[in-house]
N, C-alpha and C positions, 0 to 999 in steps of 0.2 A: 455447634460450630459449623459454616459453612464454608468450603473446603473446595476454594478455586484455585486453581493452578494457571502461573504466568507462561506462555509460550517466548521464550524470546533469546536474549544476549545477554550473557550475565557480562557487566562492567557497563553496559547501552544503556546511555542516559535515561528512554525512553522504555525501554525494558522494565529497569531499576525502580523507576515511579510509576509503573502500571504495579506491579510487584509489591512496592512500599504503600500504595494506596488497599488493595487488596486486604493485606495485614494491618493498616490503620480500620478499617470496615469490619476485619471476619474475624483476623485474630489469627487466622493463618496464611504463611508466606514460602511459597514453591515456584520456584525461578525455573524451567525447565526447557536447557539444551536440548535440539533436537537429534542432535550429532553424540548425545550420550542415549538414546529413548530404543529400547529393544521390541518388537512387536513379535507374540507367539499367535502365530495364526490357530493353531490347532484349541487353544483355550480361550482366545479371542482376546486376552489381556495386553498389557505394554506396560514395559518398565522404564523408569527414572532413578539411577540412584538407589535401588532399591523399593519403589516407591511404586506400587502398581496405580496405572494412573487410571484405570476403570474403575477405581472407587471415589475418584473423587467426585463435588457436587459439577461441576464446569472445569472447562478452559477457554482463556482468553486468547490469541491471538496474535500477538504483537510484532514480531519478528521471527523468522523460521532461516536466517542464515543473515554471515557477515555482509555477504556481496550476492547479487542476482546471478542465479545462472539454471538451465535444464534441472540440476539436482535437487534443486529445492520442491520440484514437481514432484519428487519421491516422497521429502519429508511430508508433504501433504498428502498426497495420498495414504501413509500410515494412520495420519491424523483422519482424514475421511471414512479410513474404515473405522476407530473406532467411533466416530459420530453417527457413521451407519447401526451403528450397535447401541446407539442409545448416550451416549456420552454427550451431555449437551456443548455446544460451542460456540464461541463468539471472535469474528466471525467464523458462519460454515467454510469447512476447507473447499468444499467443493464451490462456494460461490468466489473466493478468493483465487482461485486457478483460473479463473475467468477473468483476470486482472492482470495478472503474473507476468505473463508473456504480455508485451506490447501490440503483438500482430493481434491475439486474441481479443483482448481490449478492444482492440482498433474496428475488427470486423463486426461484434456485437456493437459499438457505438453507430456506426456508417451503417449497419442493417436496421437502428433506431431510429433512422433521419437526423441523428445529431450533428450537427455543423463542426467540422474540424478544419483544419491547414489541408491545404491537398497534397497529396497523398501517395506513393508512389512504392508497391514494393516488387522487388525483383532479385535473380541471382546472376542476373546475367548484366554483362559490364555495359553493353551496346545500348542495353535499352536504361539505363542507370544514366548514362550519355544524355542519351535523349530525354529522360525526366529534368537534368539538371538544365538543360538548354532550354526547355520548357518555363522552368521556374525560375530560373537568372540566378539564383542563391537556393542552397535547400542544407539542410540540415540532417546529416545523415546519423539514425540513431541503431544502435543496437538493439536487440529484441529484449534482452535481457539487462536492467540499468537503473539505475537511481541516482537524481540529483544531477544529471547530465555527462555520469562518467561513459567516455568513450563517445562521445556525440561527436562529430566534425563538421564544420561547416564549409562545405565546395562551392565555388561560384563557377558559373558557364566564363570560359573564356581558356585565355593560355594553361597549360598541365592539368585541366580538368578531366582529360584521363587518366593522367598517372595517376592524381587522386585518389579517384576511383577504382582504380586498382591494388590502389596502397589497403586501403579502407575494404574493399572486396578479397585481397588476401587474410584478413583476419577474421570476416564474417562471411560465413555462407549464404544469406537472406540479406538482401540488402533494403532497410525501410528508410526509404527517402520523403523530407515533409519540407514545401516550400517556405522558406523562412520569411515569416513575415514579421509587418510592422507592427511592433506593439510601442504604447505610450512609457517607458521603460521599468515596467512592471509586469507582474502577472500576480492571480490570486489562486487562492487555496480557498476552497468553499466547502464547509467542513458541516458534515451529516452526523445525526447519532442518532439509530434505531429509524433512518431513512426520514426523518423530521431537521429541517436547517436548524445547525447549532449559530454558525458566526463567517465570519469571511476575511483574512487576510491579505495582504498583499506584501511580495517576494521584488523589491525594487535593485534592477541591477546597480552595478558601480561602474564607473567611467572605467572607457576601456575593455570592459567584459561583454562579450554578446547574447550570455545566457543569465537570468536572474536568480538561477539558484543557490543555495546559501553555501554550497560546493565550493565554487568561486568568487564568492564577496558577497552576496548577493544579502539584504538587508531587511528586515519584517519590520511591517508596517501596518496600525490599522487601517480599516479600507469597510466604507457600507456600499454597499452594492446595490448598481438599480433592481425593482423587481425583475427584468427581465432577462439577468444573468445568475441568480437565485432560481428563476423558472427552468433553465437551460440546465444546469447544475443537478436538480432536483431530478429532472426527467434523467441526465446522464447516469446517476447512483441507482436509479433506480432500477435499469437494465441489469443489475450485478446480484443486488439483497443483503449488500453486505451490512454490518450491525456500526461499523465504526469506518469512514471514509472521508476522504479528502480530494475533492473533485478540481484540477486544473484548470485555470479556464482564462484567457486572454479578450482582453477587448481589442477593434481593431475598426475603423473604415464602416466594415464593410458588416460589423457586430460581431458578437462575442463569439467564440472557437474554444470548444474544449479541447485541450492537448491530450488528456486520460484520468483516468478513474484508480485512487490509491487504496491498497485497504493498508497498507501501516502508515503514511504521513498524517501531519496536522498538528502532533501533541506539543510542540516546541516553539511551531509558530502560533499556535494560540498561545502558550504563557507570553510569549515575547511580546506580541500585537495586540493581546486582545486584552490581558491578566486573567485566561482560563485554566483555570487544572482541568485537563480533559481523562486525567486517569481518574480522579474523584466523579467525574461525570460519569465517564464509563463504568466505574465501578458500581455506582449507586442504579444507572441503567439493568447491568448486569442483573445483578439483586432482586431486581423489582421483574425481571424477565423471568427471573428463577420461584421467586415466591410466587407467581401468577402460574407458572406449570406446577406449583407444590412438586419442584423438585429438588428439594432439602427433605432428608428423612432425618428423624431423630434418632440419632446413634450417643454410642459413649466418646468420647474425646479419646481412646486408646486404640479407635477400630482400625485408626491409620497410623500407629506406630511405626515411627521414621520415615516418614513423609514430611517434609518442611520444617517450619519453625510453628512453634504457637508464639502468639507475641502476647498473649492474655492471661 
């Protein structure tokens, strides 16, 4: 039996079916909270539930907390040490932190030459002023976010201080990006094992100024010219991650990546495309693991009270 363990949310749609595919494939299923996982440095093991997770063959991934924020920097890090120890992972925690944070993203994308929104980060209110005067509209995002929670959108003109004030009371960094004109969509360009899987597209609804599916926002198929596939490809590739979903707007003036995900994609591919991306993933997975022959053959009891068997 080979004996990968789900990283994610237990009750999370996406969690759920990376987890339910797993034990459709292995025959065993291990959903694992990161907010239950104890790590003993001194033995180098980590526990679940009882479940020490340095026996098992892999982990996947999926989710490492409800909402974005600094702490989940932790949860990864536990996870990176044991990866440093030999615990294979999909994707590496270490190339995933490079995602995480927005600014981080941001600067390995901009030191790639990848074309993005311009771009604007500061702590200080005067000069936050003067990007929005610059850009007539911008779009103020949080470092830490998904789906568009907590984004604002300030225009230059009357109370575009208090705004900015308002908005610089709750964050310390302020990451300002000129809001531009898109044709009212955006796509998700969706990688697996750094090879283009497919491409959706995120069409807003009247009324909303962001397309994400937060606020209305609708999945649609979408084929993409090669040259936002190129753009996309070069973007993931800066990261390494195994499973990614690349943002990326057309515009004028050509395509702009917004950022680089390592948990989206899996939802708007069934919806847009009719993809199971857990069955992909999973069967990738697999084939990543038979190729390092890192499956040993044990008895089915080595991991008693670890998971389900579903076999």
């Amino acid at each position: 039996m080979t004996r990968i363990g789900v990283v994610g949310i237990k009750g999370s749609w996406s969690s759920e079916k990376l987890a339910d595919a797993v034990a459709e494939m292995t025959g065993f299923r291990l959903l694992i909270g990161m907010d239950e996982v104890s790590l003993d440095f001194e033995s180098g093991r980590a526990f679940f539930q009882g479940c020490d997770l340095t026996e098992l063959d892999a982990l996947i991934i999926k989710k490492i907390g409800l909402t974005y924020s600094p702490s989940l920097l932790d949860r990864l890090e536990v996870l990176r040490y044991l990866n440093s120890r030999g615990l294979p992972m999909f994707s590496k925690p270490g190339n995933i932190i490079g995602v995480l944070n927005r600014l981080s993203c941001t600067v390995t994308l901009q030191s790639a030459g990848i074309p993005m929104p311009p771009t604007t980060i500061t702590e200080d209110v005067t000069e936050a002023l003067k990007a929005v005067s610059e850009y007539g509209e911008a779009v103020f995002k949080p470092l830490y976010t998904s789906k568009a929670r907590g984004m604002v959108v300030i225009k230059s003109g009357y109370g575009t201080k208090e705004a900015i004030e308002s908005y610089r009371s709750e964050y310390s960094s302020m990451y300002i990006q000129k809001k531009i004109d898109i044709p009212g969509k955006d796509l998700g360009v969706v990688f697996l094992g750094g090879e283009y899987l497919t491409t959706y597209a995120r069409c807003r609804v009247p009324g909303s100024w962001t397309t994400t599916t937060f606020f209305g926002g609708q999945y649609e198929p979408y084929d993409p010219p090669p040259a936002i596939i190129d753009l996309a490809g070069r973007a993931q590739s800066c990261f390494g991650l195994d499973f990614t979903c690349v943002d990326v707007a057309e515009t004028g003036a050509g395509p702009v990546v917004f950022e680089v995900s390592a948990f989206g994609g899996f939802r708007g591919l069934e919806k847009a495309q009719g993809i199971d991306a857990a069955e992909k993933y999973v069967t990738y997975v697999l084939a990543r693991l038979a190729s390092w022959k890192k499956i040993p053959s044990q008895p089915l009891t080595s991991l008693a009270g670890c998971g389900q068997r579903t076999r």
